[in-house]
Every structure is written in C-alpha cells, then in structure tokens.
C-alpha positions in Angstrom: 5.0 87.4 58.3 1.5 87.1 58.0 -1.1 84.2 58.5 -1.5 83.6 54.6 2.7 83.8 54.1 3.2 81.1 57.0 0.6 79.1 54.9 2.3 79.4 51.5 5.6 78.8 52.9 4.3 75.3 54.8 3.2 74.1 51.3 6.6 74.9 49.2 8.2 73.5 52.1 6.3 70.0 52.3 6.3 69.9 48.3 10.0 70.4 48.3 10.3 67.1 50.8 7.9 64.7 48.7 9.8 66.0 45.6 12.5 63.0 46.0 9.4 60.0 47.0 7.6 60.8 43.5 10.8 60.5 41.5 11.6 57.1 42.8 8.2 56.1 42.6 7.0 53.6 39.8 4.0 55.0 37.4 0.9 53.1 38.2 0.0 50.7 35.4 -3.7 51.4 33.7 -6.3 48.7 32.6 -4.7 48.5 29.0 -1.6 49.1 29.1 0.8 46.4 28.9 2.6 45.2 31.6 6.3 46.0 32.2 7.6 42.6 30.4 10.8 42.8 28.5 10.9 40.4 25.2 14.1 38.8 24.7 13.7 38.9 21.1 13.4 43.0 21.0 15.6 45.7 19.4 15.7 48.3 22.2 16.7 51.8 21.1 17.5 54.3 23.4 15.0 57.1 23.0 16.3 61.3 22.9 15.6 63.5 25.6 11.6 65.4 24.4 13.9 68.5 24.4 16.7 67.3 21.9 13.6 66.5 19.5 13.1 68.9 16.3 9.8 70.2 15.9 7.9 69.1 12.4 8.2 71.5 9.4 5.2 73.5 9.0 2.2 71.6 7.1 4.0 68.3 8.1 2.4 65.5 9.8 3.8 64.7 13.8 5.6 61.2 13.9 3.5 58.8 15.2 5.1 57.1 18.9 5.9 53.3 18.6 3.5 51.0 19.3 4.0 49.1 23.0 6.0 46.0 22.9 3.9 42.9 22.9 3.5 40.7 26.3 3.3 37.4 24.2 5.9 34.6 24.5 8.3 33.3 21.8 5.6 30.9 20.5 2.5 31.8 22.1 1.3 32.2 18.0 1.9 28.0 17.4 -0.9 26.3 18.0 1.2 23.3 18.1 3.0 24.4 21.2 0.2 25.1 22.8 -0.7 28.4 22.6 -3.9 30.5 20.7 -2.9 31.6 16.8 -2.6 35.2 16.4 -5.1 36.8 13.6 -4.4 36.6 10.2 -1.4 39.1 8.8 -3.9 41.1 7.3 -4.4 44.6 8.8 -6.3 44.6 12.3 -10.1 46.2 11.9 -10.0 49.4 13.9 -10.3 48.7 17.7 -12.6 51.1 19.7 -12.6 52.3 23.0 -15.2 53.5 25.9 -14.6 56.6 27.8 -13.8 54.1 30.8 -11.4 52.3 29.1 -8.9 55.3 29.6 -10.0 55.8 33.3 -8.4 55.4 36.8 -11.0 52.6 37.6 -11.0 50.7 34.6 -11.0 47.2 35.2 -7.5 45.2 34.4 -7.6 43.1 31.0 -9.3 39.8 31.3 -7.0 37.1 30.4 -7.4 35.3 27.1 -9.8 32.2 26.9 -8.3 28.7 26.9 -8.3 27.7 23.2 -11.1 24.8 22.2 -9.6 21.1 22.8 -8.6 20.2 18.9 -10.0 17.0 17.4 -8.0 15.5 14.6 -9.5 12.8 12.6 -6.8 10.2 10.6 -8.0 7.7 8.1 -5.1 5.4 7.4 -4.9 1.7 6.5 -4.6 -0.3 3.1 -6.5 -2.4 0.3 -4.7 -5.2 -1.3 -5.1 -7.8 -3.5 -3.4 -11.5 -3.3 -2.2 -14.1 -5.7 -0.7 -17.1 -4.4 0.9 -19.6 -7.2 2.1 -23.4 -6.0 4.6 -25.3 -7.4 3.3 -28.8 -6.8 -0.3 -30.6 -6.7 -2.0 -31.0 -3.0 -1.4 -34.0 -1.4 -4.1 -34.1 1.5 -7.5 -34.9 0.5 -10.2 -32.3 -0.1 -7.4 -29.8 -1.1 -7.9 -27.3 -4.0 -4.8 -26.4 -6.4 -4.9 -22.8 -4.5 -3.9 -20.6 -7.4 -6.3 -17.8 -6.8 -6.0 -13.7 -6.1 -7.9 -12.6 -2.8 -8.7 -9.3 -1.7 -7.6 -7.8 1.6 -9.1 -4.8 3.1 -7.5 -3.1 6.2 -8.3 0.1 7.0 -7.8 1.9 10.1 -9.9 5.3 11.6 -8.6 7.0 14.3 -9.9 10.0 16.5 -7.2 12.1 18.3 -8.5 15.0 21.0 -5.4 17.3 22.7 -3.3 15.1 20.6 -2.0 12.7 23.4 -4.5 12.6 26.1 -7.9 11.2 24.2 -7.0 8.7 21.5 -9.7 6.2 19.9 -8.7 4.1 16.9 -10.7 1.2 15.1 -8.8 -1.2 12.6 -11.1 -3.7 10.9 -9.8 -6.7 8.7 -11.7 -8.8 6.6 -10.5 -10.8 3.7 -12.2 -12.3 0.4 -10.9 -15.4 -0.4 -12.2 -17.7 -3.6 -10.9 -21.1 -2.7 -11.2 -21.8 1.1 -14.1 -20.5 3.0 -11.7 -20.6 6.3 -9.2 -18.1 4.6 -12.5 -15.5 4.4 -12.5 -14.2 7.3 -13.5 -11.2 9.5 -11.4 -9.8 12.5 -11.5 -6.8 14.5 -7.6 -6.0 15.0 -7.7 -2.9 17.1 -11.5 -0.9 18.5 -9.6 1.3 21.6 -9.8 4.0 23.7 -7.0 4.9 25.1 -6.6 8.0 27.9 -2.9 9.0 28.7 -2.8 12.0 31.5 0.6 12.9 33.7 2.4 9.9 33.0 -0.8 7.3 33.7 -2.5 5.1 31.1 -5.9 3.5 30.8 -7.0 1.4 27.7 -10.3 -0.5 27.3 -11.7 -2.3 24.1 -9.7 -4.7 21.5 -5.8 -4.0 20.6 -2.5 -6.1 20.1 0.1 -6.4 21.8 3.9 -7.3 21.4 6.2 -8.5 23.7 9.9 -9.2 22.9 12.5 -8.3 20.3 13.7 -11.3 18.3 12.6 -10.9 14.6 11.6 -14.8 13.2 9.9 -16.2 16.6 9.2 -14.7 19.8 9.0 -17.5 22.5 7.4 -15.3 25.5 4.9 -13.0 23.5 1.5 -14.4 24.8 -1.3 -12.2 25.2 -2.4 -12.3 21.4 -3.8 -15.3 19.8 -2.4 -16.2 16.0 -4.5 -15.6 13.3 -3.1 -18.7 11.4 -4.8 -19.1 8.7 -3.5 -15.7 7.6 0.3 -16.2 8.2 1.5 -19.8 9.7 5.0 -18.2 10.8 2.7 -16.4 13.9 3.5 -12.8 12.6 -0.3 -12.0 12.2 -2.2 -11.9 15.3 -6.3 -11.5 16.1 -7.3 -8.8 18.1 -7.6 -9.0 22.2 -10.3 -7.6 24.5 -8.8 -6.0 26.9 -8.5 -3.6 29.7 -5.3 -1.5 30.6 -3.8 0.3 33.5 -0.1 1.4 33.3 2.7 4.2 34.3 5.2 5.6 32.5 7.5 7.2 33.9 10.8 8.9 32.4 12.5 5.1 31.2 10.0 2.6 33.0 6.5 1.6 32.3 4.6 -0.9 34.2 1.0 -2.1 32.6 -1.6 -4.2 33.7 -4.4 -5.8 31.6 -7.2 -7.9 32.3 -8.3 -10.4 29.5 -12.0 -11.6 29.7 -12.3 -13.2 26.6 -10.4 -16.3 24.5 -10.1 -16.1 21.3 -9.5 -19.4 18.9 -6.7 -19.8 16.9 -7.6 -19.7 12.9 -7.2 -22.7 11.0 -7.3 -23.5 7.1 -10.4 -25.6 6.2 -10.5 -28.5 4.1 -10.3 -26.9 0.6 -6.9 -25.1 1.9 -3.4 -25.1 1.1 -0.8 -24.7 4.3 -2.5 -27.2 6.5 -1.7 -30.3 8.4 -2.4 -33.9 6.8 -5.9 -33.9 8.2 -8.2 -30.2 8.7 -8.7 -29.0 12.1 -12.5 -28.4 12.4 -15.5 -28.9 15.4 -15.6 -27.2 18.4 -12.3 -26.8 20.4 -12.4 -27.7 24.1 -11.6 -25.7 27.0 -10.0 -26.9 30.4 -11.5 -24.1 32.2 -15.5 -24.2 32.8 -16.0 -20.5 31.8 -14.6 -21.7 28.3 -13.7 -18.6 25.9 -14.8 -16.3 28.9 -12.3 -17.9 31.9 -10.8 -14.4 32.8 -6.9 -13.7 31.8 -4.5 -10.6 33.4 -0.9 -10.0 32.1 1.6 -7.8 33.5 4.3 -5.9 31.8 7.2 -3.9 32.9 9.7 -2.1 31.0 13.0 -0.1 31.6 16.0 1.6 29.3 19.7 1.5 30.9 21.5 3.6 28.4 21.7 1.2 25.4 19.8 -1.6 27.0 16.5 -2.4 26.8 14.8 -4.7 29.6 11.4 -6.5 29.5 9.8 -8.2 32.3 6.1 -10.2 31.8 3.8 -12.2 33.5 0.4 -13.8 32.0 -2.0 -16.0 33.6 -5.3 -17.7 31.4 -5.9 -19.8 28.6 -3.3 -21.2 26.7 -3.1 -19.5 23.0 -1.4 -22.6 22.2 -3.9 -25.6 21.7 -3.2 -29.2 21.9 -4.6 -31.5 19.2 -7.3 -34.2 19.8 -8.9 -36.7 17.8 -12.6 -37.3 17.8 -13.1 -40.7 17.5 -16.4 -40.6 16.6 -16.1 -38.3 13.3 -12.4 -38.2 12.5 -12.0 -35.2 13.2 -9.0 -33.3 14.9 -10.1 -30.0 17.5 -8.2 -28.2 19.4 -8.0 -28.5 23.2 -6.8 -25.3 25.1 -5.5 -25.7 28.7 -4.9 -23.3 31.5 -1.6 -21.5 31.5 0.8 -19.4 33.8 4.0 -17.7 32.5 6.6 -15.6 33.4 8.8 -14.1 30.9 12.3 -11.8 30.4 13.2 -10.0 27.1 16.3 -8.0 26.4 17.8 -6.0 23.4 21.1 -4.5 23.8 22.3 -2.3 21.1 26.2 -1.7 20.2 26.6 0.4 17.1 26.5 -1.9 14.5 25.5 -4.9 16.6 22.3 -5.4 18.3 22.2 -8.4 21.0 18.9 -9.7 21.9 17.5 -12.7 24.3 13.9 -13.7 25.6 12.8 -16.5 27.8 9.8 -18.0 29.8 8.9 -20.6 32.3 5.7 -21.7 32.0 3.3 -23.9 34.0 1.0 -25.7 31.6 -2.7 -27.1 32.9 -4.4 -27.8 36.1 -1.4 -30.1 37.3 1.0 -27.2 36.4 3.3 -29.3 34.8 7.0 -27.1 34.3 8.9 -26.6 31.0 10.5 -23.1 29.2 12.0 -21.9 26.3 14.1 -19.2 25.1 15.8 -17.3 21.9 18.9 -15.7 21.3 19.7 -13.8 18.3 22.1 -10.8 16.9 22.0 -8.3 14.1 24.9 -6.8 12.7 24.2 -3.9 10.4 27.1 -2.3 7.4 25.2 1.5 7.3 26.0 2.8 3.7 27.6 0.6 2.1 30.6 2.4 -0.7 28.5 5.8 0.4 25.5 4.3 -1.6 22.8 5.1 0.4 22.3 0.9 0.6 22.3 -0.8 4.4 23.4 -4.7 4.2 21.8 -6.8 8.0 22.8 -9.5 8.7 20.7 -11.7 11.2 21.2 -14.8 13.2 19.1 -16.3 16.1 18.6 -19.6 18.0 15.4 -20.7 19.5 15.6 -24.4 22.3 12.0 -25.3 23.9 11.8 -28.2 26.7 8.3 -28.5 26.9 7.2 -32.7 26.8 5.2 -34.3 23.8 1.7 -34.1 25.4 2.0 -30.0 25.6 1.0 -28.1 22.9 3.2 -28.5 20.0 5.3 -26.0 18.8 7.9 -25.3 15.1 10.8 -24.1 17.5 12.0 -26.8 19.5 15.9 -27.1 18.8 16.2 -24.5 15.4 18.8 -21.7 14.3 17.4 -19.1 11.4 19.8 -17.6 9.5 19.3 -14.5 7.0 20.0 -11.1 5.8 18.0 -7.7 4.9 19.2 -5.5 2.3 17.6 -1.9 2.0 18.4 -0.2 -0.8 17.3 3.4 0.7 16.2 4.6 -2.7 13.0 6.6 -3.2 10.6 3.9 -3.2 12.0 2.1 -0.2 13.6 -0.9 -1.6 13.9 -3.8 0.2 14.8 -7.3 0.1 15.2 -10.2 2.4 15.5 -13.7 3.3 16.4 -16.4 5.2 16.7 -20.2 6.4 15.2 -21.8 9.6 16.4 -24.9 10.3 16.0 -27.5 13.2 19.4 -28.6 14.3 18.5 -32.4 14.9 17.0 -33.4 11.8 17.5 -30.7 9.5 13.8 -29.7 8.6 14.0 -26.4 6.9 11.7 -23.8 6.7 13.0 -20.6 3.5 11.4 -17.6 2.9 12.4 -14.7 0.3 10.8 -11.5 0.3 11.1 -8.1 -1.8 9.1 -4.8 -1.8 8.9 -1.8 -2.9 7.0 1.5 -2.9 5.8 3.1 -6.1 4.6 6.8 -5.8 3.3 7.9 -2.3 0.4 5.4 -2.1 1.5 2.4 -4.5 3.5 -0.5 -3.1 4.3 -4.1 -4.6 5.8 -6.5 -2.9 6.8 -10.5 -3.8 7.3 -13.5 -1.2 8.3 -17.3 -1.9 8.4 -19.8 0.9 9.8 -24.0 0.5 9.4 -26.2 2.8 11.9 -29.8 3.8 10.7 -32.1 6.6 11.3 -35.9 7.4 7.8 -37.7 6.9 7.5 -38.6 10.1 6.9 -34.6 11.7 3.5 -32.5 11.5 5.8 -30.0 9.6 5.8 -32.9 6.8 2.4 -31.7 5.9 3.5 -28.6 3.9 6.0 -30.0 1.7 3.7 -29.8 -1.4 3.1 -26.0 -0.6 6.2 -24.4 -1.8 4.8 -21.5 -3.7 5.2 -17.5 -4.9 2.9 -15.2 -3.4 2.3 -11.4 -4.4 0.6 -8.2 -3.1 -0.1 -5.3 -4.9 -1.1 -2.8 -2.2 -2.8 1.1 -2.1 -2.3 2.6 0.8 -3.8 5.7 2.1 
C-alpha cells in the first residue's frame, strides 16, 4: 500500500473512533437561541423521525417549524409579582437581524433591564358636615345653646414607591365650627415617611399611634395626646412628632420612637357645650424646663402565639394627662402637665366566638415619682349569622379600676363597668348599629351612647349618635348633665 492509501486509511480510521464522542456530545447553544429550560406549563409532542415526514404537494407551501418555547416564568408577565409586562397581544412588528447575529461569535443575549421603581399616588380621606341638637339649656356661664352644623374636612394624600419599601402620607384635619372658636381647629393628624426594607422600619415626621385592644377606654395607650374638644371619650387623638426605628420579624416587632415635642390637650372654650363648670383657658404649665420640647421615647414590643396576641410598652416624658390649677389672680383654671414614666402589658386572646382581652400599667407620676396603676379587662362574644341572615349580633363587656391618689391627674375610669352590644347588619351599605352604658360601680354615674350608620352608594355615608349623661353633683363629670344631645354626620368619602 502506498504513501497516499496509509494516509486515507489513518483518517477513516480516527473518524470512525470520534464517531461515538460527537453523538454524546451536547449542541453548542448560539447567541439567540433559547436556553435548554423546560416550562412546566408546556404541551410537549413527540416530533416524527425527518424521514417518516411527507413531502408538500406540488405548488403547496412547506409547514412552518414551531416557534422555540419561551424561557419566561409562570408570572414573569405580572407586574404585580414583580416581573416586566409582556407587549401588548397585538402582533409583534417584524424583528430584524445582523449578519452577526447568526454567527459563531455572536455575543450572548443581554439580560432584560430592571423595570422602573413604580410610584402610586392615593387620595383618600372625607368631608363632612355636623349638626349637633341639645336637649336642655346650658347651665355654665358664657355657654351658647350649641345647635349648629359644622364642617369637617379630612383628607388624606399618600405617595407609595415599590409599593412597601417608600411610603409618605399627609392627613390634615381642620374643622369649621359657628359657635365655639375652640371647636375650630387645625391639626396635622399624620405628615410621614416611612422606609420598610428586609424586615427593618424607620419612620420620621407626625403619625398616631395605638396601643392596646379594649374598645371604650384604653388605660396604657400613651404616646398620643387627646384631641378633646373633638371627642371627650379620648377616641380622637392629635398627631405626634415622632421618630421610629423597629424590626419585624415573622410574629414579633419591636419599635422605638423618640418624642421631641408635647402637644396640649384641646379644650372647649367658653361659648362651648361638653365642658367642665368653669373653661379651661391660659397658658398650661410644664414641670420639665424644656416645656413642650422636654424630649419623650417609647418602646413597643409585640408577638402572636397562635391565637394570642401579646403587647409590651414603655414611655418615658410628659404626662398627656394634665392636672388642673387655679389662677388665683384671674379665675382661671390651666392645665399643669408633669413628668411621667410607664410601663404597660396588653393582651387579646381570641376563642371562636369569644375574644378575651386585658391591659395594664404602672406608672410613676412627677419628679418625686410617686406609684399608682390601672388596668381593664373586657370580653366580646360574637353570634356570626344569625338565622343564616347575613346579620352578626356582639356583645361586649369590660371593666376598667385606677388607684392613682386625688392630686394626680384626674381621670372618667376609676372604678367603672361598660356594658353594650354591636349589631351589623352585613347588608350592602354596611349597616350598623351600637350602643352601650358606662357606669361607675360606687356611685352609679352613667355615661350612654347610641350610634347607627350606614353607607349609601360607594362614597355616601350617614350616620346618627346620641349620648346622656347622670352624675352626683358633687363629681367634675356633673358638669355635662345639661348636654345630653343628638348628633349627625352626613359624610362623602373619596
């Protein structure tokens, strides 16, 4: 055999030995093709052999081959889980290619861009307007009848970016009321940022805060001040400057605030219904030297255990509870507030149908930290669809004891039970009505309130509210037993 046979014969015999390599061997992938993914939610047919496939009839167009399976996930198309929208379901424009784009060395896709942080902008919030109707004549002097309407503006902007980590909200509140100048009044509830990344929190600006679960009178929620002349029952609260820190974790949170600035308690002026037998007016006096700056910090810590709910709190600052004085000089009556320290325990403990709850503090009040505490209990047992008509009957029960001494700030919840019920009618307007009795257990001063509402359309809603007063003449609580009256709101909400 010659030189050139050896030759051939070397090649067939090293192709014949690389034969079984190549057939293992994986293609290599190009620049755009897709990747070897498999999508759980595709059909895969098995595909005939090339030569079991008939040739097209004469004049007849060749099948076109199956487009490539995509490489996108489930819900890569939601923006709301996270991932870029797909273009619209209108046929894609023609996509054109460069000679290199089907080479060897054509560089692998770039991966997509991160989609633009979205911004969502709310506008929420209400107007309202008031009439309040009394059953009786004042009795303090300086007092106007108080049948008037006000108007109530409360609307409330807020600014979300990536939906949970950039949040800023501002909720203004001003009022418009004919009678007392007091009762008009401007108040910034909530002007926040608030940054939320991996579990940690940070909140700066003015916000409100609520601490404790009992329904009529929460004994250790301290860190807003009572915006009284709106709501004497302490339900309505003026906004806090603040600064926040916090964790939360999978069923704890811990939070810590620092409090630079007091505000004052609200009071009714001298034209005013709901008031005490003589106006609280001048300038209130501080214990601290800093005054309405002396610094405040609160701590709050919070865990779930199954159906449990526990709430642990510490506040240190300004009392938001002021005592009374009276100027001898003008008559007058300001309030006085003192330096206060407090430690506090909340629980709610739900049961099916019953819901236990409890909340207590110890508090040191003033320089010369003198002791005393307080607590409520309470329990709400709930019938859920009553006859199968859609209508849920509560009934509610709580208990509230204070042992603070005379010369500390005075408190409506020394030694009282409240007794009530809630009936929701779970109609399409939300139907609701409620109402109950708190009484103090020693000498039977009584404090009623009767409420209905309901919703009218998607933006309408009216709602009603009477409230009587009973109290020996010898109590501060004596002073409102002329007010019993009817009030009314007729609400817009948007």
């Amino acid at each position: 055999m010659g030189v050139r046979g050896r030759l051939w014969g070397g090649l067939l015999a090293l192709a014949v030995s690389l034969a079984p390599l190549a057939a293992r061997a994986k293609p290599t992938q190009r620049g755009n093709e897709a990747p070897d993914l498999v999508n759980p939610y595709q059909v895969v047919v098995p595909q005939q052999k090339a030569e079991e496939e008939e040739p097209p009839a004469p004049g007849e167009k060749a099948a076109e081959p199956d487009p490539p399976p995509s490489d996108a996930e489930p819900f890569d198309d939601d923006p709301d889980f996270g991932g870029e929208a797909d273009a619209p379901t209108a046929s894609p424009e023609p996509q054109t290619f460069d000679d290199d784009d089907f080479g060897d060395d054509a560089p692998a896709a770039a991966p997509p861009a991160a989609p633009p942080d979205r911004v969502v902008f709310g506008v929420a919030g209400h107007v309202a307007a008031d009439g309040r109707v009394f059953f009786a004549e004042p009795i303090h002097p300086g007092q106007k009848r108080g049948d008037a309407v006000s108007l109530v503006v409360e609307p409330e902007l807020s600014l979300h970016i990536d939906d949970t980590e950039h949040r800023f909200t501002v909720r203004p509140f001003y009022r418009l009321d004919p009678i007392d100048p007091n009762r008009s009044h401007f108040d910034l509830r909530k002007a926040q940022y608030q940054l939320s990344i991996a579990g940690w929190e940070a909140g700066l600006g003015v916000g409100q805060f609520s601490w404790g679960g009992l329904d009529i009178h929460r004994p250790s929620d301290v860190v807003n001040q009572i915006d009284f002349v709106e709501r004497i029952d302490g339900t309505e609260k003026l906004g806090q400057p603040y600064a926040e820190l916090g964790y939360v974790g999978g069923r704890a949170a811990l939070r810590l605030y620092y409090l630079p600035y007091f505000r004052d308690r609200t009071f009714q002026g001298i034209q005013g219904r709901l008031r005490f037998p003589v106006a609280v007016a001048g300038d209130p006096v501080y214990e601290s030297d800093f005054g309405r700056w002396h610094p405040g910090a609160a701590l709050r810590f919070t865990i779930v255990l199954g159906d449990l709910d526990l709430g642990l709190g510490g506040f240190t600052g300004l009392s938001r509870d002021p005592r009374f004085i009276a100027e001898l000089t003008t008559g007058e009556i300001i309030p006085r507030y003192d330096i206060s320290h407090q430690g506090s325990a909340d629980l709610q403990w739900s049961l099916g149908p019953v819901t236990l709850k409890a909340e207590g503090f110890v508090r040191a009040w003033s320089q010369e930290l003198h002791l005393f505490g307080g607590a409520g209990v309470g329990l709400d047992y709930t019938l859920s669809d009553i006859a199968e008509s859609g209508v849920d009957l509560t009934f509610l029960a709580e208990g509230y004891y204070d042992s603070r001494p005379p010369e500390a700030p005075v408190t409506f919840f020394d030694h009282d039970a409240f007794g009530g019920l809630r009936l929701a009618f779970g109609d399409i307007g939300d139907t609701e009505v409620s109402g109950g009795v708190i009484a103090d257990v020693l000498d039977a001063t009584l404090f009623g309130v009767a409420r209905a509402k309901r919703r009218f359309g998607d933006h309408w809603v009216l709602s009603l509210e009477g409230r009587f007063f009973r109290s020996p003449p010898e109590k501060l609580e004596a002073g409102l037993i002329a007010d019993n009256h009817l009030a009314g709101r007729v609400a817009y909400y948007f």
